[in-house]
Every structure is written in C-alpha cells, then in structure tokens.
GUTORNU-353132 format. One record per residue (C-alpha): x, y, z. Coordinates in steps of 0.1 Angstrom, whole numbers, padded with zeros to 4 digits, always signed. Layout:
<atoms>
XYZ;...
</atoms>
This chain:
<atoms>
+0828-1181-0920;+0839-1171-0885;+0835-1155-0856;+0844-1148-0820;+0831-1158-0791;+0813-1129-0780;+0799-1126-0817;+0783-1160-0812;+0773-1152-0776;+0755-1121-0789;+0740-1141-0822;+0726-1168-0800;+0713-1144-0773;+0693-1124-0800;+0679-1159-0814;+0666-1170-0780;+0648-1140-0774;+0636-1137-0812;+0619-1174-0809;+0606-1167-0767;+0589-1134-0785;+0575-1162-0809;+0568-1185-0788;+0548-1162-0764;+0523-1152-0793;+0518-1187-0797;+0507-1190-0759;+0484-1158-0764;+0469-1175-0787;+0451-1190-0765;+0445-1160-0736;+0412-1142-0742;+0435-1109-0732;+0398-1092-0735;+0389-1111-0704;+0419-1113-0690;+0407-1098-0657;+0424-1063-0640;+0455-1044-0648;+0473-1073-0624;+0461-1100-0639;+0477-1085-0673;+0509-1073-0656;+0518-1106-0643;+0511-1123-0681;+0536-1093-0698;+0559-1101-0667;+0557-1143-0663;+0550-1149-0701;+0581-1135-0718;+0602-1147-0688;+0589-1178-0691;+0599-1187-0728;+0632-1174-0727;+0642-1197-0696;+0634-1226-0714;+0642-1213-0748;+0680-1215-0732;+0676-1244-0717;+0669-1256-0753;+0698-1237-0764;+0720-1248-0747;+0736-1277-0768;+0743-1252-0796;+0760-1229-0770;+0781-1257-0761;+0788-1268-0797;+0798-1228-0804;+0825-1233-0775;+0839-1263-0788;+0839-1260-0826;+0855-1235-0847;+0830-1235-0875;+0796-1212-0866;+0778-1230-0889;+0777-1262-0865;+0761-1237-0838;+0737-1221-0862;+0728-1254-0876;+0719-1270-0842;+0704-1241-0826;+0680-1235-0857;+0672-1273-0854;+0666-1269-0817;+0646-1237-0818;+0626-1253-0846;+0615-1283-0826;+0607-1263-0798;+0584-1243-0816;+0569-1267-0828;+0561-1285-0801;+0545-1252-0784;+0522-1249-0815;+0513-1285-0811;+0505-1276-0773;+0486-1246-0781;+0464-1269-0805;+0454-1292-0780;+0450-1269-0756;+0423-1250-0778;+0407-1279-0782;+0411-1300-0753;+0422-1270-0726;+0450-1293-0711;+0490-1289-0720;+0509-1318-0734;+0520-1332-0702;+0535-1365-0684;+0502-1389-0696;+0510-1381-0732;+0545-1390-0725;+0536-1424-0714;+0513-1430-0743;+0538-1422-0774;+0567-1439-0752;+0543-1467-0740;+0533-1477-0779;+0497-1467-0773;+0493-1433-0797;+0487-1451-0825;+0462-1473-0810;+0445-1440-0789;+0449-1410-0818;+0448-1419-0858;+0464-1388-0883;+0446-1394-0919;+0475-1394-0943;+0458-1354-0959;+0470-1341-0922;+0505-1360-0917;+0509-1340-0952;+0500-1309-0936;+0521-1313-0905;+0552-1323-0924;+0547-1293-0950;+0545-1269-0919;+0575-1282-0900;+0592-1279-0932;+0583-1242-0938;+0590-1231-0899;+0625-1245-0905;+0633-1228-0933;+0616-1197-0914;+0643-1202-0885;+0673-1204-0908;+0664-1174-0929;+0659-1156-0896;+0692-1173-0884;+0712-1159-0915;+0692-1123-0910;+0705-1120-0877;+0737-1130-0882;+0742-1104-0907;+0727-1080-0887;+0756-1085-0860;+0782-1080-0889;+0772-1051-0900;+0763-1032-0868;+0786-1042-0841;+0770-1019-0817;+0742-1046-0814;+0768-1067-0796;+0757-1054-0763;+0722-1075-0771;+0741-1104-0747;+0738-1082-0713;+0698-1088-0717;+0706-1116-0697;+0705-1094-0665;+0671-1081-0675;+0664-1114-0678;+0674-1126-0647;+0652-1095-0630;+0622-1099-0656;+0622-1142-0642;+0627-1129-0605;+0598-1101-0608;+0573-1127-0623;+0577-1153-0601;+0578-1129-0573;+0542-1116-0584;+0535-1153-0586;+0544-1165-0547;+0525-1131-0535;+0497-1138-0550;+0493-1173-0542;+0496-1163-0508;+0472-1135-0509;+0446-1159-0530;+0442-1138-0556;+0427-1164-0585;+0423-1134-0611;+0464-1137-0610;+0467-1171-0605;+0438-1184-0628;+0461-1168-0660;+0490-1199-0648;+0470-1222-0673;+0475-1209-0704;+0511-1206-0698;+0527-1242-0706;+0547-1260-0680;+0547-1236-0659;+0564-1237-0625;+0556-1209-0604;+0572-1212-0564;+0551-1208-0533;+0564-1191-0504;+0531-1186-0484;+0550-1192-0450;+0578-1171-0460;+0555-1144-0463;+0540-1149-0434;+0568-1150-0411;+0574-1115-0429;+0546-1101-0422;+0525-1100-0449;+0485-1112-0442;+0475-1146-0462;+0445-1159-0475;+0435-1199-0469;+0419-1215-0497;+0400-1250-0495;+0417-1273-0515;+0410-1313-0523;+0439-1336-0509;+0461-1350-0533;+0462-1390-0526;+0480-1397-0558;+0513-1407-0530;+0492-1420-0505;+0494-1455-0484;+0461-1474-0492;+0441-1496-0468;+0410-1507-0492;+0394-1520-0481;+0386-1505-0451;+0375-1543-0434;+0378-1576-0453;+0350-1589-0479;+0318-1605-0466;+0302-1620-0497;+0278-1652-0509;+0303-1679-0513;+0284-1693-0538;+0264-1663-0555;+0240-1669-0587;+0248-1638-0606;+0266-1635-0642;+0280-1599-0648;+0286-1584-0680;+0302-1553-0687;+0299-1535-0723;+0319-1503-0721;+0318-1482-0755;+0343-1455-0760;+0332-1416-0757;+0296-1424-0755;+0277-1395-0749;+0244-1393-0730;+0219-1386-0758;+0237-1415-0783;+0207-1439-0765;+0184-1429-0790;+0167-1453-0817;+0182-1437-0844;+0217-1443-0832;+0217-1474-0809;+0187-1493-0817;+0199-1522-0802;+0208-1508-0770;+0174-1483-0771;+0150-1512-0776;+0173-1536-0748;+0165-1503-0723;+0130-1510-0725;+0136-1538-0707;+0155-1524-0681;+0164-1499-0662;+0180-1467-0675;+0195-1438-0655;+0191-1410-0674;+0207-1382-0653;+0242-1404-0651;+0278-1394-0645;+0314-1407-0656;+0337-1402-0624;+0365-1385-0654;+0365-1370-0687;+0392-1393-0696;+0391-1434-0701;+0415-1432-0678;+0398-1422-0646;+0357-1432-0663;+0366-1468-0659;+0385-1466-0633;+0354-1451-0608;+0336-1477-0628;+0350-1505-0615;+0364-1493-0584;+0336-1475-0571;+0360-1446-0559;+0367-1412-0577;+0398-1411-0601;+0413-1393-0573;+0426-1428-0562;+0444-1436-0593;+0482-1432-0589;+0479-1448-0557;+0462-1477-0569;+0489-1479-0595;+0516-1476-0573;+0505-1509-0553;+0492-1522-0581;+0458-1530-0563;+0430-1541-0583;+0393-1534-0578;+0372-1548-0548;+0345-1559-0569;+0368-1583-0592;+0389-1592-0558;+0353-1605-0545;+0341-1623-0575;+0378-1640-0579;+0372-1648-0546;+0340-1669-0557;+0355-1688-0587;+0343-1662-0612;+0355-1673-0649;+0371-1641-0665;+0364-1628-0698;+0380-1594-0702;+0386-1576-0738;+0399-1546-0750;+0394-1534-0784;+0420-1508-0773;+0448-1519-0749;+0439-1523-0718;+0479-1517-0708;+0476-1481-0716;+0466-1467-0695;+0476-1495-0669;+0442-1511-0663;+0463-1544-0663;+0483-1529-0634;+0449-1514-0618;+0412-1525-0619;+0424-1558-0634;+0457-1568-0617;+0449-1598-0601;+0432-1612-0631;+0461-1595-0657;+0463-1626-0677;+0428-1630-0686;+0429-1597-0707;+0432-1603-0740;+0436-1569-0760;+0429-1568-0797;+0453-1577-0825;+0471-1544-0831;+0476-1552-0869;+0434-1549-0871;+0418-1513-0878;+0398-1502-0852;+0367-1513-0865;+0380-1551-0867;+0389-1546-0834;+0359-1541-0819;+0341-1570-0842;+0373-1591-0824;+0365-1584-0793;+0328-1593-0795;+0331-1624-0814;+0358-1638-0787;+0334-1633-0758;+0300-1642-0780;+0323-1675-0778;+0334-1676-0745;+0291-1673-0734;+0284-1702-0759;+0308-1721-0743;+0303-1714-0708;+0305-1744-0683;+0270-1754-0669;+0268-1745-0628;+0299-1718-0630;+0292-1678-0632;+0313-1657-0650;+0323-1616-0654;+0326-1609-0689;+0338-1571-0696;+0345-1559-0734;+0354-1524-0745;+0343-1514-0781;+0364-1484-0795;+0355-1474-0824;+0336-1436-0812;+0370-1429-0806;+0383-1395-0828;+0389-1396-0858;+0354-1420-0852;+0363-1456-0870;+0338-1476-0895;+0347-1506-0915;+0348-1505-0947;+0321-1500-0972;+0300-1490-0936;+0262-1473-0953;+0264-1447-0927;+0223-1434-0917;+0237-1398-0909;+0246-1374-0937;+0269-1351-0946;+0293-1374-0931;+0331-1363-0929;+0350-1389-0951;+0378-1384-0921;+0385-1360-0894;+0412-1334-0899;+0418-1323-0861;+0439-1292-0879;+0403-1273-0890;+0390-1277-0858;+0378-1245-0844;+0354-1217-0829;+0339-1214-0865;+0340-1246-0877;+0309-1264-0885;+0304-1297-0865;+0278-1316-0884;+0301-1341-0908;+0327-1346-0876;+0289-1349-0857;+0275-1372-0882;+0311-1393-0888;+0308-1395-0849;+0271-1410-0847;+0279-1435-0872;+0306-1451-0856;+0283-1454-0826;+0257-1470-0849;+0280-1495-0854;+0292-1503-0819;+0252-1511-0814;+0253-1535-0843;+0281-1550-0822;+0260-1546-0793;+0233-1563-0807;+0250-1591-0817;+0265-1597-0779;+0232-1593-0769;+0214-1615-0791;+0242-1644-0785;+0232-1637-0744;+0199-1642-0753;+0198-1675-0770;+0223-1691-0742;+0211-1703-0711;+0227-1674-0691;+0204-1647-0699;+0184-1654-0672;+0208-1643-0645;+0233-1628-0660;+0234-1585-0654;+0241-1562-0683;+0253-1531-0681;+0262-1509-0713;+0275-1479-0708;+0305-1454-0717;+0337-1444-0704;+0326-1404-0707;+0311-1381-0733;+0322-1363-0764;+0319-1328-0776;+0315-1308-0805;+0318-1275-0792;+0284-1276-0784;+0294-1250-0757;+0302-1228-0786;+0338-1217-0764;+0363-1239-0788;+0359-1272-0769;+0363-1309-0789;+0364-1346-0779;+0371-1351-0744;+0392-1341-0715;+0390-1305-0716;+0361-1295-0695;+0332-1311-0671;+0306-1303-0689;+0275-1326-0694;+0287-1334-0728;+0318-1347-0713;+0307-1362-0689;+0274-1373-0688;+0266-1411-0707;+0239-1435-0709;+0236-1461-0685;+0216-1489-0695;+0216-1521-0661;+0197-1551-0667;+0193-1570-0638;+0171-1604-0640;+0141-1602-0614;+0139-1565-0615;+0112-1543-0639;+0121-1520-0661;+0121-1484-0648;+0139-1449-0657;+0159-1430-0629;+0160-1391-0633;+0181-1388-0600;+0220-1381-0603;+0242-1414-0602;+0277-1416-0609;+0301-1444-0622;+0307-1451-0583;+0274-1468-0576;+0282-1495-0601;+0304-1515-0574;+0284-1511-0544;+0251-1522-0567;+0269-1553-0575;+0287-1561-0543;+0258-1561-0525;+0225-1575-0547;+0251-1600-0575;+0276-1607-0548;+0255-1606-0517;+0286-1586-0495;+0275-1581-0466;+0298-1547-0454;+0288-1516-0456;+0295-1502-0491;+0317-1471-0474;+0345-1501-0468;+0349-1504-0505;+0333-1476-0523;+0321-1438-0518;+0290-1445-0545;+0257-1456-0535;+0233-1485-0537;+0215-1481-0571;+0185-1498-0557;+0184-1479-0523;+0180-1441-0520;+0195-1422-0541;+0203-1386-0528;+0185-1357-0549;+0217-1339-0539;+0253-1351-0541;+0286-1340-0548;+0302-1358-0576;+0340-1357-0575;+0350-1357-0614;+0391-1360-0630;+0410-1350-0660;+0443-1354-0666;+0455-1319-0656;+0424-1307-0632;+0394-1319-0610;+0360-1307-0600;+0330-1311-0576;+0299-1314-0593;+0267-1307-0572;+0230-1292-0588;+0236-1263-0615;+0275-1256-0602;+0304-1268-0610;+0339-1262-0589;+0366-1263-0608;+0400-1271-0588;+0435-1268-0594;+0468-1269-0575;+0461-1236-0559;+0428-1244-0550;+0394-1237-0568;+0402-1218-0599;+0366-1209-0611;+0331-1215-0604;+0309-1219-0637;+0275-1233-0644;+0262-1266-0665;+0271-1241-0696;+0305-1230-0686;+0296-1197-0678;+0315-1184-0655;+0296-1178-0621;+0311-1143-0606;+0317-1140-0569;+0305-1175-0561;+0323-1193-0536;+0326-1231-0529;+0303-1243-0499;+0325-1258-0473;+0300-1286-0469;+0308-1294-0507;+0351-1297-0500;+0345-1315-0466;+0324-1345-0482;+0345-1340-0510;+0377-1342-0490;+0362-1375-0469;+0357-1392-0504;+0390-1386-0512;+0407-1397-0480;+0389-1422-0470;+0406-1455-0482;+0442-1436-0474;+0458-1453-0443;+0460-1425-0413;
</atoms>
C-alpha cells in the first residue's frame, strides 16, 4: 500500500472535512435552529460553525499529517489520524451531553478536576454506563476506519477528486468571513448574532470594536460586569474591630445540592423539626450554582465574582481571619475534598491544616457518616472556657445521589442508580427525583445525630447553627432539558433552605430575599461583635437589621453570571448581557437591563479591588 504525497494530502483533507461535517451536527444538536433568531443569526451559524470544526479538526490532524511526511507506509497516517479524529469526536459528543444537560462546555474547571484527582470524588459512572461508553467509543472507531478505507478508495479510483485539497482556500475565506461577521456584530451589539456563540464549543471569536470605529462604522456600548478574576485585592477595606474575647460557638452544616423545598418533614425531619426552633429564611439564595462559588459567598460574604483573585493571593475569609484572631479552635471536614476546588487555598487558607477531608477509600455515604462522627467528637471533647468554629460538609445529594448500603429508602420508585446517558427532554424524573430525596433523608439522619450530640453537651447554649446548602438541584422541572446544577439560575438551582439558630433569639420565618452573603456580616457583627461597617468585609447584609424588599443578587457558574432582582433575571456573558428571562426561563423579549441594576452590581464587584 502506497501513495504519494499529494494522494495523502487529498485523503487527509477529505477526512478533516468529513469528521468537521460530523462534528457540526453534533453541535446542532444542541441549537434550537427553530428559534434560532433572523436570517443573520442563521447565516453566521452556517458561516462560523463549519469553519469552526474544520480549524480545529486540523489542528487535531496534524500529527498524522506529519507522520504521512515522514513515513513511507500510509497506513501509519491513516492509523493515527482515525485515532485522532476518533477522540475528537468523542470528546465533542461528551460536550454536547453536558451541555444539554448542564448548558456549559467542558472547559478549564473540568480540567483541573480530572488532572487534580477530584472526578472520582465529584462524578460516580455506575459500571451499566462505563459499559455503554466503552461500547460506543468502540463502534465510532470502527465507524472512522470504515470511513477511512471508503475514502481512500474513493481517491484510487477517481483521481479527479484529488483537487478536494484546494478547499483549503475556501477554508481560509469560509474562517475569515465568520469571524468577520463575528467582530461586526460585536461591535454593532447585535445579541441575536452573538447569543448563537454558546452553543458553538470553544469558540474564539476576535473583537475589533475600535478598529471599526476608527473606520467608520457606528458602535453600540453594552453594560457589562467587571471581571476581577486578575485583580489586586485590598480586603479588607480597614482592619478587624472585633470582641477579643467573644462568647459565641459557630457551627456550619453545609449539605451538598440541597434544594429549597428538601426542608420538609418528609425529607429532613431532623432539620424541619430543629427550624421550629429557629429562624428559617425561606426566600434564600446561593451566591453560585456551583460548590465552587455557593461556599465561597458563604463564607466570604462576597459574590463568586471574587474567586480567582482570592485564589491567586491565597487570601482566606474575613470571618475565619477574625475568629483565628480570637483563639477559635478549628474543626473543618469535608466529606468531599475540600482541595478541589481550592477551598484550602481560599475560604480556609490560614487554617489549611485543620481540614481534614474524608478517607477517599470510603463510599460517599461513609464519608459523610466520617465526617460527622469526627466532629460529634471534637464537641464532646471540647475544652471548658474556649469557643470553637466547627464546619462539615455532607455529600452524599451529590448525582448519582449516594445511600449506604441496605438504606430503606421512604420514596418510591427509586432509581437503583442514575444513568446520566437517558437523561433527557422526555425522560421521566421521578426514580432520579426519588433516588435524590433519599440521599437527602439520609444526610438529616446525619444531621440529627450532630444535632443531638450539640444538644446533650454543654455548648448548645451558645453555640449558632446554621444548615444549609451549597445550591439547588434540578430535574428539568423547567421542562427545557436542564439537570443537576450549574446550567442555569433558576430557583431550583439556586435557591436552598437556610435554617440559623442563634441562642437568645426566637424562632421566626423570613419571606424577604437573603443571599449566602449575609452569613458573614450576621456573624461578624452579633457572634464576633466587629465593630466596622460590614461594607469593609462583605457586600451582604445584617440578617437581623433590615433586609431590602429589593436587591440585586450577583449569582456565578462556571462559564456565565447573572443579576438577580424581583421576577428578572440578567443573564451575562463576555459580550455583555446575553438574555433577559423570567423565574421560569422564559425568555423576556425587548427587556433591557436597568442601569441601576449593573451599577450596584458593578460596586459589588469592585469594591474590595485595590484602585
């Protein structure tokens, strides 16, 4: 078997394109073309999609190009670029599944968590769908190398089809034309154009809005939120006033993908009937739709906004600064590792060696039972006359929703595991719903023992409990093709319970809109008795003052952001807002964002940067 050069050239040209014309029905996949907007916004798909796939489809390529040039044998080409191809596509079906479910493209985070070891711990395959994965990697191989050979033969038998390598100048015209239609319309601030760059993955579109300017041609200025992900911190804004010696215990139980309506009797009995001793804020907010940014406005106070540059200088909260400060004792668990993401590097770097995360080697359930009993001990134990923060993450309402074994589950049908493949628009959510609730069941049995070992100490008295979760969960109860978390800012992603027991206080319910972010400034100033004004540390507010009846909530995911305020919800994205939609994620048409919303928006967000 041979060939020469330009044969090979022309075989691998004619592959590329075959797998970018594959590659870009996987991406419409996931474009509702029926909604796609006006004859521009579909021109620019038919001009940037193509283009798009057939850059990096060379890019992948280009190993077996060079392995063409340098070996004899085509077979070593073939064989590499069929291997190449193959894991490409696969990897853009694997992206077009999460973003149907989650609405977000596999991106730099993911990286870090299958090269940082914490997959396994985050996302659990039951063996059924490894099965299913492996069988269809399998199959799409052999589909490339039958389409490999096909082509191939094609060539020898019509040479005529040799002149398939001087596509590359279409190419070349077919890139320039889409990103052309890309830079204009950026600067023109046409969204309907714009708005169709997030189901393309990776995409990369250039901006020349002064270019165009200088040429001549009339631009639009969109608000936009400030990116302070490479910003210079000073946080906070004066040093720490606080009680030397202040009287207050704080514990923290933080329960993985806890959605608001979980605080029921049915499903958290524990937790429902300790609420009726204290104070629950029914109408309350996670700062993210990710762990990521829900703990982090948690226990900062601040919107996730803040979070690279926190990581960069590795500066922990305010809160814990304080209470280290005042000789706190430390208890902090993670059922999942608190290294990923970097909370030991963030909200708890200058206390990183009092974490202790979970043996990996347990299930997730164990984990969590771990966890508990370690700081049931550490309370039992406690010295007489000290305080302490204790702060424990339970994880099992994580997907694919983890019970110990031989768990009687209360909610039936129950699905035996979750198969993340059969997840869909049609599917039927009640096992996955039911599998769900039961693994929140019994993070309130864990919850109930904590609480019960508080109780019978001598700490109970002034020690404040808070139980509450990271974000929501959902189960395309939107009916638009939306599961777990991080794909939208919905109430069912974001909202949670939020349960705070503070000694001294009565019990009361709160139907006003709170956030994550009023947790540290309600601490700092009634358990730690800080004097400062709560803007030098925090943009929440005072839980026990007044609470606004209207506020913009500033709300992260790991590929967007949003302002929350009333019935709207802003959506945001590099170009600016991308869409207005309602509590239901209906799209709100011709609604603009109030510029009273993006300026206290934008003061949140640049408030701790240094000027």
């Amino acid at each position: 078997m041979s060939a020469p050069p330009r044969f090979r050239s022309a075989w691998l040209t004619g592959f590329i394109l075959g797998n970018a014309l594959l590659a870009s029905l996987i991406a419409c996949s996931n474009i509702p073309l029926s909604s796609a907007g006006d004859w521009r916004s579909l021109l620019f798909l038919l001009l940037a999609l193509p283009g798009h796939f057939i850059f990096f489809g060379g890019l992948v390529a280009l190993p077996a190009w060079a392995v063409g040039r340098l070996v004899r044998d085509p077979r070593w080409m073939i064989a590499t670029a069929v291997t190449l191809q193959t894991f490409w596509i696969c990897l853009l079906l694997a992206d077009a599944k999460v973003f149907a479910l989650y609405r977000f493209h596999l991106n730099a985070m993911v990286a870090n968590m299958i090269f940082g070891g914490a997959l396994n711990d985050q996302v659990t395959f039951s063996a059924g769908m490894w099965a299913l994965i492996a069988l269809a990697v399998v199959a799409l191989a052999a589909l490339e190398f039958i389409s490999a050979r096909l082509w191939w033969r094609a060539l020898d038998h019509r040479p005529g089809m040799l002149s398939v390598r001087s596509a590359w100048w279409g190419v070349g015209l077919w890139l320039v034309l889409g990103q052309a239609m890309a830079a204009y319309s950026d600067a023109r601030g046409d969204r309907a154009v714009l708005s169709q760059l997030s189901y393309i993955p990776w995409a990369q579109p250039i901006t020349l809005k002064g270019t165009l300017e200088r040429m001549g041609v009339e631009t639009v200025e969109t608000p936009t939120l400030p990116d302070a992900s490479h910003s210079h911190l000073g946080y906070p804004l004066h040093p720490l006033r606080c009680d030397a010696q202040p009287t207050m215990n704080v514990l923290v139980v933080l329960v993985e993908s806890l959605r608001h309506e979980m605080l029921d009797p049915a499903v958290m009995p524990n937790t429902w009937r300790y609420a009726q001793g204290s104070e629950v804020f029914r109408n309350h907010y996670s700062t993210g739709n990710a762990t990521r940014f829900g703990l982090f406005g948690l226990m900062y106070g601040l919107p996730g906004g803040y979070w690279q540059a926190m990581l960069a200088e590795q500066r922990g909260s305010a809160m814990i600064e304080a209470m280290q400060q005042d000789g706190y004792r430390m208890h902090i668990y993670g059922s999942a590792p608190l290294y990923s993401p970097e909370f030991d590097r963030t909200v708890f770097s200058q206390v990183r060696d009092r974490i202790v995360n979970a043996p990996s080697d347990l299930d997730r359930a164990q984990r969590d039972r771990y966890v508990v009993e370690r700081i049931e001990a550490d309370i039992r134990n406690h010295p007489a006359g000290e305080r302490f923060f204790g702060f424990v993450f339970l994880d099992s309402p994580h997907a694919p929703y983890h019970l110990p074994a031989g768990f009687q589950s209360p909610f039936q049908p129950m699905a035996k595991d979750v198969n993340f493949l059969k997840l869909g628009p049609d599917h039927d959510p009640t096992p996955e719903f039911n599998r769900y609730r039961a693994a929140v069941h019994y993070s309130d049995q864990m919850i109930g023992q904590l609480l019960q070992t508080l109780q019978d100490s001598p700490l109970a008295d002034n020690t404040v409990v808070l139980i509450t979760g990271d974000h929501g969960e959902e189960f395309n109860d939107l009916h638009q093709n939306y599961w777990g978390h991080n794909g939208n800012f919905s109430d069912y992603q974001l909202r949670t319970p939020f349960v705070l027991h503070w000694p001294g206080r009565a019990p009361r319910t709160v139907d006003a809109v709170t956030s994550h972010e009023d947790f540290v400034p309600t601490v700092m100033r009634h358990a730690l008795n800080c004097s400062n004004d709560t803007a030098d540390y925090a943009t929440g507010v005072d839980l026990f003052g007044l609470i606004p009846n209207q506020r913009p909530l500033v709300v992260e995911s790991w590929s967007q952001r949003a302002i929350r305020e009333g019935e709207r919800i802003y959506l945001f994205d590099n170009f600016g807002p991308s869409d207005v939609v309602d509590r239901q994620y209906r799209p709100i048409v011709g609604a603009d964002v109030p510029s009273q919303v993006v300026g206290q928006s934008w003061a949140q967000l640049t408030r701790f940067q240094k000027r």
